[in-house]
N, C-alpha and C positions, 0 to 999 in steps of 0.2 A: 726255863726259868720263869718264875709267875712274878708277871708285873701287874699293877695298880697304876687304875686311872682313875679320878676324881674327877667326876660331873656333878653338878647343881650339889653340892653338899654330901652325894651319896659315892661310897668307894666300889669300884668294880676291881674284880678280879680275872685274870687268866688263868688257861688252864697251865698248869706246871711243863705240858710238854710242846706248849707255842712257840713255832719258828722266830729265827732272825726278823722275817716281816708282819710280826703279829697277825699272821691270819688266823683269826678263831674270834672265840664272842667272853666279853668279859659279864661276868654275873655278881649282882649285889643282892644279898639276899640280908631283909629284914625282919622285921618281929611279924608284922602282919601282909608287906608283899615281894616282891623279888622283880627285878629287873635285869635285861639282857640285850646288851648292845655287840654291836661290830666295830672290833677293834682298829680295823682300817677304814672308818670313818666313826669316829666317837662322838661327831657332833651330832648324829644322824638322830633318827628315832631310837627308843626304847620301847622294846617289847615290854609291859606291864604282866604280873601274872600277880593273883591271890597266895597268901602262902599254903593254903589245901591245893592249890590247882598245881603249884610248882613241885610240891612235897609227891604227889602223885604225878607228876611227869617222871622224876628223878625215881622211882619208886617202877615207873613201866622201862624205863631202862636198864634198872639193874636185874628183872626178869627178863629181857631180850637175850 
């Protein structure tokens, strides 16, 4: 089931196939950067990414 967490104003999301104990990383992705936290600690850091930088992350994955 994909839940949402709300940090500082911005919405993260899981992925659809995260366990009972949310272990995975929630992603907000905006107009110009995307963000990616750990959902079993959400107060933590956030990984920052550019939106070309994330756009090409997601892009080397789906040719893996």
């Amino acid at each position: 089931m994909r839940k949402r967490l709300v940090r500082d104003g911005r919405v993260y999301f899981t992925s659809s196939a995260s366990n009972t104990a949310s272990a995975c990383v929630g992603v907000s992705v905006e107009v110009t950067r995307a963000g990616v936290l750990d959902t079993k600690n959400p107060g933590g850091d956030v990984l920052e990414f550019g939106r070309a930088a994330f756009t090409a992350f997601l892009g080397s994955l789906r040719s893996s």
